[in-house]
N, C-alpha and C positions, 0 to 999 in steps of 0.2 A: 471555410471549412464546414460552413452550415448541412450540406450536401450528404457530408460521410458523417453527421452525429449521431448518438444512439440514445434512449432510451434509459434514463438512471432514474427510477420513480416516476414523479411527474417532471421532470425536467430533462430538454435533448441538449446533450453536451457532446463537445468532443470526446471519441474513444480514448484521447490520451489526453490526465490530466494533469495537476502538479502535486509530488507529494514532496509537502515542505519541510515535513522532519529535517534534512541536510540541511536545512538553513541555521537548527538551531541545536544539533542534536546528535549524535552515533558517532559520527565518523571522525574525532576528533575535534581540535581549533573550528568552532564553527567560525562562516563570514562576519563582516564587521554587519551593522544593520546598514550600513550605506551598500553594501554588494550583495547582500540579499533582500533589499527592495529593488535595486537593478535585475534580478533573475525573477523577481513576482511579477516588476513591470514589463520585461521581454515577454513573459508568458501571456498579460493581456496584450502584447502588440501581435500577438501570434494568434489570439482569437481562443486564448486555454480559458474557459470556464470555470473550471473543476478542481476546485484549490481544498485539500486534503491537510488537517491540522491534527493537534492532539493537546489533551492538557499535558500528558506524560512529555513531549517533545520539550527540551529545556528545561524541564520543570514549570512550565507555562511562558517563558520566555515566548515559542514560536508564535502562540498565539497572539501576546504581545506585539508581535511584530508582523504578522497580515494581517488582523482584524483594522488595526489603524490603517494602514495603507490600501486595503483593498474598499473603506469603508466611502469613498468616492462611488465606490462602482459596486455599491451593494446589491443593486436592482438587477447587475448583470451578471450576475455570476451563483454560482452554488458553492453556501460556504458550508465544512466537513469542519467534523469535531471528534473527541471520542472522551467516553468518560468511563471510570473504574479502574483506570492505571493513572499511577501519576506518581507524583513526587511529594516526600515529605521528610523532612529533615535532613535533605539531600541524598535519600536512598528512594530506591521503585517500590512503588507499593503495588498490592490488587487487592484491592475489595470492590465488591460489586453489591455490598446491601445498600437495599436502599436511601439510608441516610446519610451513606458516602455518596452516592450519588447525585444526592440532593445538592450535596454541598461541592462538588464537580460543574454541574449545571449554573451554578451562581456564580463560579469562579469566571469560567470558561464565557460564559455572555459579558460579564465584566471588563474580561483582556481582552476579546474581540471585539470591543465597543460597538454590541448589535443586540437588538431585543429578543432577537431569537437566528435559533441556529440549522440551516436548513436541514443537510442530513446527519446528524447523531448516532457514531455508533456503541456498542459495548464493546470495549477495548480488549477483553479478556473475560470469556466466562470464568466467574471466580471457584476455581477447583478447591483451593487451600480452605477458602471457609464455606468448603458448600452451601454454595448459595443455589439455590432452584434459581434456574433461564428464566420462568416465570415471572421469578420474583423482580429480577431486574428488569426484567420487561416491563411488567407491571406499571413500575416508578417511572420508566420511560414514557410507556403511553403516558399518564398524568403529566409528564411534560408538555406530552403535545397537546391533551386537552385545555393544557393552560398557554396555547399557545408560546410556550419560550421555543420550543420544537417543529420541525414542520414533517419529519419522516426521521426513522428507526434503521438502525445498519444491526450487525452482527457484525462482529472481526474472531477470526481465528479459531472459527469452531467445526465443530462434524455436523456433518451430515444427519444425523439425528440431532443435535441440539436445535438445528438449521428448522427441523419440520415442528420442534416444541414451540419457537418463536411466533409463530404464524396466530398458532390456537388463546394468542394474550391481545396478540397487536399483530396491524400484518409488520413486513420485515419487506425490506423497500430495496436493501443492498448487504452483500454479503463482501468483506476485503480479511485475505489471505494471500500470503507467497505465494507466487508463481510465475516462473518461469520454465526453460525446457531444462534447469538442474535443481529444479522443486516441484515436484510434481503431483503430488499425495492427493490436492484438491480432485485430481482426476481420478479417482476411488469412487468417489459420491460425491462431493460439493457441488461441482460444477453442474454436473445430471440434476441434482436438489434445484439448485436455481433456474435453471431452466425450466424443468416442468414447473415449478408454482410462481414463476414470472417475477424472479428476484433477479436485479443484476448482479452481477460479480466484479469485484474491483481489483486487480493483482497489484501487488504492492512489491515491493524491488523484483519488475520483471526484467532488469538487467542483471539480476543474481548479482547485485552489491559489486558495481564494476566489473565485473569478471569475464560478462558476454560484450565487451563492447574493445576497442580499439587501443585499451589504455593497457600499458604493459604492467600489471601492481604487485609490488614487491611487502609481500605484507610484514617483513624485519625491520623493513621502515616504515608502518603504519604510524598515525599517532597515538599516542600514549592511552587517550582515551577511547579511540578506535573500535568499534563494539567487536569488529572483525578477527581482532585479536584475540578471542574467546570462543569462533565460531568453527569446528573441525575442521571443512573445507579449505579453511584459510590455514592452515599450521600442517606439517610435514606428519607422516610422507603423503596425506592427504593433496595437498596444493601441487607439489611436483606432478601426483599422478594426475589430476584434474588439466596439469598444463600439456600431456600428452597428447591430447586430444583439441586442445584452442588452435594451432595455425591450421587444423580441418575445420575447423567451424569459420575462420576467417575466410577460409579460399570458400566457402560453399556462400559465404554474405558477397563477395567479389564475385564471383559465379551470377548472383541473382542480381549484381550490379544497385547494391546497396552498403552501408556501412554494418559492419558486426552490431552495431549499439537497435539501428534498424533493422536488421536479421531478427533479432529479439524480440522486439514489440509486436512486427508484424506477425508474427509465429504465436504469439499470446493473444493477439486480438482475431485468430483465423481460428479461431477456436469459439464463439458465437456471437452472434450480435449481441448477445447479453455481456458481453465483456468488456471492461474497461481495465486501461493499466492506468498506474502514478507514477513514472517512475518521478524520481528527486535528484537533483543537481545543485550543485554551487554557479556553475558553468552557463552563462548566456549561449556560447556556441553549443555546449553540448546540448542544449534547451532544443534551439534550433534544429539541430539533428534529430533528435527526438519525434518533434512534431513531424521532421519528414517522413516518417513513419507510416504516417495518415493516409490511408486509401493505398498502399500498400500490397498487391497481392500478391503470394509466394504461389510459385507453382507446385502440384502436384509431386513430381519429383524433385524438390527440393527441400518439400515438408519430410517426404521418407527420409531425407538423406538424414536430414535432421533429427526426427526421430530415431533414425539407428545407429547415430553418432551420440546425443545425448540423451540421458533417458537414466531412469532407478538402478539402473544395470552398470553404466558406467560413469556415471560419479561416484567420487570416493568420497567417503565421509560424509557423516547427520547434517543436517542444513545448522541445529543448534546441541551446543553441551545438554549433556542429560539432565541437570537441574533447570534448565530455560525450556525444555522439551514434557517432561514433567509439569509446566505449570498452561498447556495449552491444549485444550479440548480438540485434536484433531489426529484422523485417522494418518498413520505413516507407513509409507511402504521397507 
């Protein structure tokens, strides 16, 4: 895969990397840890670099669970983090002042059993306690002056917050939604990181199952299923959304690809500055995923796509208005 890598900082990685939240986190019953170090190990048999954690994931659980097992193959790979969201006394918190921070970074090198953590992002610019970008920035750079850090991310922000980052510390990588049923980063994000030579990292560019081959029935989601709370997913939003999925399959069958690969390539033909995560349970789905890679959609297939999905017709906020509320970013 060395051929088709891109560009994330100083390090060339595959465009498509793993975002392991699913191992420990959202979508209900997560895997046992024996079936999710089986889908970390497919991912380095497949030649995935780019392993995507959080402290919020489990409530540190996930990091628990790649930092040891990836810590063999630490030399080869790029490990992600994120700090300012997390967990504490079994509920989500955000705070991004500094001394949350502080104490995030100690956690987070701890579970991952590594002295330092390559790319670091801000999980959420903290809106609730107006924090100034700045100011978490700030605390960041001083991570990497102390070496526990090696580069600085953004997650989740506009396009203006994107251009404050730079003037503290630069910003190495930008990760928000997207797919072709989330789209908003195309406002300004995407444009932002391209011109000041930030990568962008798309995070569930399979729209949370939805773009890919699996028929999901979100009445039997599980119980803790984040999905269960998100518009898209709950009526009459999901019926109208299904209106439109066996044209998105015949146009993935058309380019003589799977739906799950219809999706990626369509996210990554969007600039070499672009990386997806998407996350699985699934070794096979893993597998399909990476087929991904070098991928080119034609010209009229991207239209088709485009005017099949798109702000116009999907139904329903990507998230509830109190989860929408707490995320610095432009919506269409």
């Amino acid at each position: 895969m060395a051929g088709s890598n891109r560009a994330l900082g100083q390090w060339s990685v595959p465009p498509i990397g793993l975002g392991c939240m699913n191992l420990s986190h959202a979508y209900g019953v997560p895997p046992s840890k024996q079936e999710g170090e089986a889908v970390l190990q497919k991912a380095l048999d497949l030649g995935i670099t780019h392993f995507d954690s959080a402290a919020l994931y489990g409530f540190g659980r996930n990091e628990e669970l790649v930092g040891p097992f990836l810590k063999p193959h630490r030399d080869d790979i790029v490990l992600v983090s994120k700090c300012g969201m997390r967990g504490e006394n079994g509920v989500r918190t955000i705070d991004s002042r500094p001394e949350k921070l502080r104490a995030d970074i100690e956690g987070s090198l701890a579970r991952l059993q590594t002295d330092v953590i390559d790319l670091y992002y801000l999980h959420r610019y903290d809106i609730g306690n107006a924090v100034p970008i700045e100011d978490s920035v700030g605390e960041m750079s001083r991570m990497v002056e102390e070496g526990k850090v090696k580069a600085i991310g953004l997650s989740e922000t506009s396009a203006e917050t994107i251009r404050k980052g730079p003037t503290v510390h630069p910003i190495t990588a930008v990760q928000s939604e997207y797919s072709l049923w989330s789209r908003n980063v195309e406002i300004g994000v995407l444009d932002t990181c391209h011109e000041l030579g930030i990568a962008f990292v798309a995070f569930s560019p399979l729209a949370r199952g939805f773009l890919t081959s699996v028929d999901l029935d979100p009445p039997n989601f599980a119980e803790k299923d984040i999905r269960r709370g998100m518009p898209r997913f709950q009526e009459p939003h999901f019926s109208e959304n299904q209106k439109w999925l066996p044209e998105y399959r015949a146009i993935a069958e058309e380019a003589q690809c799977t739906p799950a690969q219809l999706s990626l390539a369509w996210v990554l033909s969007h600039g070499e500055h672009v990386h997806a995560i998407p996350g699985t349970t699934s070794v096979d789905h893993l597998e399909e995923n990476v087929g991904a890679i070098g991928f080119e959609l034609s010209a009229d297939v991207l239209r088709k796509l485009d005017a099949l999905v798109n702000q116009n017709t999907v139904s329903g906020p990507r998230y509830p208005a109190p989860t929408q509320a707490e995320i610095d970013t432009e919506e269409f």
